[in-house]
Steps between C-alpha positions, in 0.01 A plus 500: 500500500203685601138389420329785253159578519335638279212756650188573296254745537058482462521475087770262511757689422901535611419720797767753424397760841581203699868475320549858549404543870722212565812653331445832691481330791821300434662818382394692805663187744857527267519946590398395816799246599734716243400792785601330795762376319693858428375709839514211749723292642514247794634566821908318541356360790258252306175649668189561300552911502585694166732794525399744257783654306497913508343562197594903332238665349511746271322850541164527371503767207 
């Protein structure tokens, strides 16, 4: 199990921006792998390249 620290700000207090900026960031690394997850694969061949799949996109309207 993970240790839990609790962070506090200057007047002692849960410091609840710190909370927040740290679930946007964990958020933001989850799209992120979810990304290259659905538009890139790995080459058959084992090497480090990713093959993007052709994407369709729709018209602007």
């Amino acid at each position: 199990m993970d240790n839990f620290e609790v962070k506090y700000d200057q007047f002692n207090r849960v410091d609840v921006d710190y909370y927040i900026e740290l679930a946007r960031k964990e958020r933001a690394a989850y799209v992120a792998q979810l990304f290259r997850n659905v538009f890139f694969k790995k080459s058959e061949k084992g090497a480090k390249t990713r093959v993007a799949y052709n994407i369709q996109q729709s018209p602007a309207v």
